[in-house]
C-alpha positions in Angstrom: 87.2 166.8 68.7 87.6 168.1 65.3 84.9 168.7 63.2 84.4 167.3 60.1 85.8 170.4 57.3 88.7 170.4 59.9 88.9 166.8 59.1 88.3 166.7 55.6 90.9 170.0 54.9 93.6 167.9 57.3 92.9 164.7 55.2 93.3 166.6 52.1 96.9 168.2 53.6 98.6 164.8 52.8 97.6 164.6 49.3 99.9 165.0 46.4 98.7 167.7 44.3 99.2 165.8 40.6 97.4 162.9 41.8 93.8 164.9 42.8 91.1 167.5 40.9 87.6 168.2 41.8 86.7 164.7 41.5 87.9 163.6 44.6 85.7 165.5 46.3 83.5 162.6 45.4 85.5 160.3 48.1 85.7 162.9 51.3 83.7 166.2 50.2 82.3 168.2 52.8 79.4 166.4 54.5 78.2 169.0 56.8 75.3 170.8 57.0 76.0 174.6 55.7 74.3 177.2 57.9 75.4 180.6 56.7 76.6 182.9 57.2 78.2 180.9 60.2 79.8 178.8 58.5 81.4 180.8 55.6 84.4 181.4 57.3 84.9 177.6 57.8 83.5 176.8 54.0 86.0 179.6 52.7 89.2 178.4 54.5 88.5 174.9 53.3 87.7 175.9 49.1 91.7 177.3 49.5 92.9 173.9 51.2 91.6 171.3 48.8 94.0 169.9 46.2 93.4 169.9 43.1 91.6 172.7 42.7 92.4 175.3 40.8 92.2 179.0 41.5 89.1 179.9 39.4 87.6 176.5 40.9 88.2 177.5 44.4 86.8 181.7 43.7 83.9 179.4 42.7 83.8 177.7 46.0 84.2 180.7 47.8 81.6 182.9 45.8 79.2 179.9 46.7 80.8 178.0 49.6 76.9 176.3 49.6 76.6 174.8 46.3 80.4 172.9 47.1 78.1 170.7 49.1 76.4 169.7 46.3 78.7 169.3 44.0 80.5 166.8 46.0 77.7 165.2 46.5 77.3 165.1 42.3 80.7 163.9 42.1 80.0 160.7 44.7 77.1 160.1 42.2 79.1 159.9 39.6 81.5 157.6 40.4 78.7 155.2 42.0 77.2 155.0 38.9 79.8 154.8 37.0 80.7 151.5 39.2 76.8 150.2 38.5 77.2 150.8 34.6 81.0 148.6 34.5 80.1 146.1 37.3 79.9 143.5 34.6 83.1 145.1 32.4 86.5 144.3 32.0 86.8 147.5 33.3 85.3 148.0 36.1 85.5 151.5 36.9 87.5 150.2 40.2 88.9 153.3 42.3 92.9 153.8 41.9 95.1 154.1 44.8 92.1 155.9 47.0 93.2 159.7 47.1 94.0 159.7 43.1 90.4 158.2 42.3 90.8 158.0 38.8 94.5 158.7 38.1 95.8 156.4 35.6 92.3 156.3 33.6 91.8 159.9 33.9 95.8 160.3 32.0 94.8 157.7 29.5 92.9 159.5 27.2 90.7 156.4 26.3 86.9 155.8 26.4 86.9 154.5 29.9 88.5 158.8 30.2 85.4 160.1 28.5 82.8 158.4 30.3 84.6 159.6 34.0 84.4 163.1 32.6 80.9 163.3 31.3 79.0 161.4 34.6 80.8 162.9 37.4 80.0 166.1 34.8 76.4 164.9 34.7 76.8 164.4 38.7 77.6 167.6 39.5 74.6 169.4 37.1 72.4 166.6 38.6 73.0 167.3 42.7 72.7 171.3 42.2 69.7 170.9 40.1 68.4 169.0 42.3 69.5 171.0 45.4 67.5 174.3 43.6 64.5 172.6 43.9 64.9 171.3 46.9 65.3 174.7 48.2 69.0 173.6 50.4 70.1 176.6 48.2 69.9 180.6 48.6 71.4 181.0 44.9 68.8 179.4 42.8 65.0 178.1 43.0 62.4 176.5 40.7 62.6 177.1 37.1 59.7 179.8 36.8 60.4 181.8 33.6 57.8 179.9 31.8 55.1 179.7 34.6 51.4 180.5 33.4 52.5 180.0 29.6 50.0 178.2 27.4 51.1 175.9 25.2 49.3 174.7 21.3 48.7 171.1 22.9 46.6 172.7 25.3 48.2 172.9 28.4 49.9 175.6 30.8 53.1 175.7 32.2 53.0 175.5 36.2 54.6 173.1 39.5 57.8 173.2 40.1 60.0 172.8 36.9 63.5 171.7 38.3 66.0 174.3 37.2 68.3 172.3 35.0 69.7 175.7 33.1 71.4 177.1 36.6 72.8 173.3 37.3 74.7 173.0 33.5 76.0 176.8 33.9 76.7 176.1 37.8 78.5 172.7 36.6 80.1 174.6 33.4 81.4 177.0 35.1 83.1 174.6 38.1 84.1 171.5 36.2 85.5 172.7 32.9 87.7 175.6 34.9 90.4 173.4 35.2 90.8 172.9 31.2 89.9 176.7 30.6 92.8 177.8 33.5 95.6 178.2 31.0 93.6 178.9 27.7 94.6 175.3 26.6 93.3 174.3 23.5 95.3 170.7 22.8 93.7 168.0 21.7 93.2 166.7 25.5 91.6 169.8 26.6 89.3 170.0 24.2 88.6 166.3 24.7 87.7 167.0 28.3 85.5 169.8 27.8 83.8 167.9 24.9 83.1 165.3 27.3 82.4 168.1 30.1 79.1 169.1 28.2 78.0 165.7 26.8 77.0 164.9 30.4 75.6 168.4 31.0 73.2 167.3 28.1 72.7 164.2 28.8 70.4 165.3 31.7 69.0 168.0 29.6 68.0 165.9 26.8 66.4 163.6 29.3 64.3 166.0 31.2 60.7 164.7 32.0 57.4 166.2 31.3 55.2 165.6 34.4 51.7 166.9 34.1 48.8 167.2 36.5 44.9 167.4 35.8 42.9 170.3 37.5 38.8 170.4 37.0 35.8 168.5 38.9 35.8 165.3 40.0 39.1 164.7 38.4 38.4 166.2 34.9 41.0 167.4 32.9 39.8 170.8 32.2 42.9 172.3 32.5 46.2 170.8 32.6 49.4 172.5 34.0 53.0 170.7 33.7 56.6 170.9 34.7 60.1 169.3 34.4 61.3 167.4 35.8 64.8 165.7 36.1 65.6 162.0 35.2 66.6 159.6 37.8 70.5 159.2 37.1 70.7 155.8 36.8 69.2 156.6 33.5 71.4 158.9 32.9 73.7 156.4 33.7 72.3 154.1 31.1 72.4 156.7 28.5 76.0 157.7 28.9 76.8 154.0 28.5 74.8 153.9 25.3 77.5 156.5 23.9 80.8 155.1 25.4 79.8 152.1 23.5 80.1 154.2 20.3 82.7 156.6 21.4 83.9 158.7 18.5 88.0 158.3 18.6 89.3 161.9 17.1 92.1 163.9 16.5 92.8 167.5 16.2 91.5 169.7 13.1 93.2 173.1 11.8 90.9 175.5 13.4 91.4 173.8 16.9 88.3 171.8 16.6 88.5 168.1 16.8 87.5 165.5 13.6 86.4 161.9 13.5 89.8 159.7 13.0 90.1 158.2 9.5 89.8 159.2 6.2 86.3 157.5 5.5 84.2 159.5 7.8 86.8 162.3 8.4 83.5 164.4 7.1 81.0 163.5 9.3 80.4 166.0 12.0 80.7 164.9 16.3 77.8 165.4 17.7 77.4 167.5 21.2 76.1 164.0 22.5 78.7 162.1 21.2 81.3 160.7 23.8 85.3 161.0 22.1 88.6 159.8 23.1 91.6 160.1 21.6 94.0 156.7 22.4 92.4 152.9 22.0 91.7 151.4 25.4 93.7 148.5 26.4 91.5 145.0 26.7 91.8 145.4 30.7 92.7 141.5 30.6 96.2 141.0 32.4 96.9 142.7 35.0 99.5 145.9 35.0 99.9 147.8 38.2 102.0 150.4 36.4 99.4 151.5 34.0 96.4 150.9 36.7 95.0 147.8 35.2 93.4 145.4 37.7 93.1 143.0 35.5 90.2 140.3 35.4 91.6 137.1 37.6 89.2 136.5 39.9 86.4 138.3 38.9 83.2 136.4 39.4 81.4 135.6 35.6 77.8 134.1 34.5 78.5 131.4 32.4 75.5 131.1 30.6 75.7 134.7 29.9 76.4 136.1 26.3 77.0 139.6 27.4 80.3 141.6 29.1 79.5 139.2 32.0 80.3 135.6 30.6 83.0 133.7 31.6 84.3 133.6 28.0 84.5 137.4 27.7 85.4 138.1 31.2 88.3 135.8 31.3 89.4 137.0 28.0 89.8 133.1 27.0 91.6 131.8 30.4 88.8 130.0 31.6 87.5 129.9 34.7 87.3 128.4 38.3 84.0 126.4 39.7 83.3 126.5 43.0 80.1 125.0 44.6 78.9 126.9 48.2 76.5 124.9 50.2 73.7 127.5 51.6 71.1 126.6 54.6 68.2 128.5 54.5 64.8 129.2 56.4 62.0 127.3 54.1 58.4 125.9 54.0 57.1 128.5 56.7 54.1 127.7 58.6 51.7 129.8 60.7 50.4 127.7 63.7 48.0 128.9 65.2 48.5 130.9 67.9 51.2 132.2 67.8 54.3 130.9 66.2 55.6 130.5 62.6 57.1 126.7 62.0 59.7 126.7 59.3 62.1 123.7 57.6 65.5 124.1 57.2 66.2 123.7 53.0 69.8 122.9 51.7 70.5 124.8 48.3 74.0 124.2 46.0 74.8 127.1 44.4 77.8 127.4 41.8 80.2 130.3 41.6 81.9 131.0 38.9 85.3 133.1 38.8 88.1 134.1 36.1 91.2 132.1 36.3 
């Protein structure tokens, strides 16, 4: 029976080099347990066999073959949550053609572009963060360089302060390898790499102060706190925040890229900021050749005023009604002793979907 790298490197054997990058090792990563050093042989053989990778990406994996469990596991969080943030979009965030995961989006250049690259960015920083503190790694611990330090509110720093500065340099030094390989510096590269580190901050902007109380009876004599990091669903929600005012840019003199237009050609991009550099299209009719799903069937609210109504989700088609009759347990009794007595209840529900 094979076990699971020897599956995952076989799987990964049949895949067209163009159409994969790190990303897909959100799909099939490596799932195992890693128990070195038994297991470094195994973990080294399979950072050489997966697509996609390039070479500094896979010295990476083989200078840490632990952390590559982690990582995948930050890229799978990424494209989940990217999924939860679109469920209600035109675009959907739908995966393309399995082992390409992202292919046509990830060429497009477009917003829907940035927002892959910055959370499956933020993924990555997220899972080996989180990995440190859960001690699953020999490379990294807690973030102690400010333990016992007093601070002017009045408290000292203590716990166990999860060690978002080896995640973003972990992450940085993984993820942006790919655009750093051949020196590029187009207007694409540095795109990516913009977007790269606007999910690295993201979770380092949204790092929580969590404090505890020491002293009798629950006095707060002296208070010790730590950081701690954000769930990523918020994360989620606050890369969504900055697709929705994605900067669209173009490439300055110096190799530095500019807000498009004239009127606020001036204004600096912000670390923060999410950019693209080509409009999206409206994700409305479907268009296998460029990846777009389209919206025909998709189910709508039509009270709704948001992404979700039936007038924006069916970009003006209108939409189907269909009624579902559901039975369901109702009315529930206790008798006793000992049996519960329920009614069977008839509800009508409506379903709405995009012609």
């Amino acid at each position: 029976m094979l076990s699971k790298t020897t599956t995952f490197i076989f799987l990964c054997s049949f895949l067209p080099l163009a159409w994969t990058n790190w990303m897909y090792l959100g799909m099939v990563g490596p799932h195992h347990s890693v128990t070195p050093p038994e297991m470094a042989s195994e973990q080294s053989s399979m950072c050489s066999s997966v697509p996609g990778l390039v070479m500094q990406q896979q010295k990476v994996c083989q200078a840490h073959p632990a952390v590559i469990k982690a990582v995948s596991s930050g890229a799978k969080r990424g494209i989940h949550e990217c999924q939860n943030q679109f469920r209600h979009d035109r675009w959907n965030c739908t995966i393309e053609g399995g082992e390409s995961v992202f292919d046509h989006t990830l060429q497009r250049g477009s917003r829907e572009t940035a927002f892959i690259y910055a959370i499956t960015s933020a993924g990555a920083t997220h899972a080996v963060t989180q990995a440190c503190s859960a001690g699953n790694l020999t490379d990294c611990s807690c973030d102690t360089s400010r333990q016992g330090q007093s601070m002017p509110e009045g408290w000292k720093w203590g716990g166990c302060s999860d060690n978002v500065r080896y995640g973003m340099m972990f992450a940085r030094q993984f993820v942006d390898a790919p655009e750093r390989a051949e020196r590029k510096r187009d207007v694409r590269a540095l795109m990516n790499l913009h977007n790269n580190n606007a999910g690295r901050l993201a979770i380092a902007r949204q790092m929580e102060l969590k404090c505890r109380c020491h002293g009798v009876s629950g006095s707060c004599e002296l208070k010790t706190c730590w950081n701690k990091l954000p769930s990523f669903e918020q994360v989620g929600h606050f890369l969504k925040s900055k697709y929705d005012n994605s900067i669209q840019v173009s490439l300055k003199a110096k190799r530095r890229l500019r807000r498009r237009g004239k009127v606020k050609r001036k204004v600096p991009v912000q670390k923060e900021d999410l950019v693209h550099i080509h409009r999206s299209p409206n994700y409305c009719i479907e268009d296998f050749k460029r990846g777009i799903l389209g919206t025909s069937g998709r189910r709508c609210n039509r009270t709704a005023k948001g992404p979700q109504s039936c007038n924006l989700l069916c970009c003006g088609r209108g939409y189907n009604t269909q009624v579902h009759r559901r039975l369901e347990r109702c009315q529930c009794k206790f008798h006793w002793c000992c049996y519960v007595k329920c009614k069977t209840c008839e509800t009508m529900e409506e379903i709405y979907t995009c012609k």
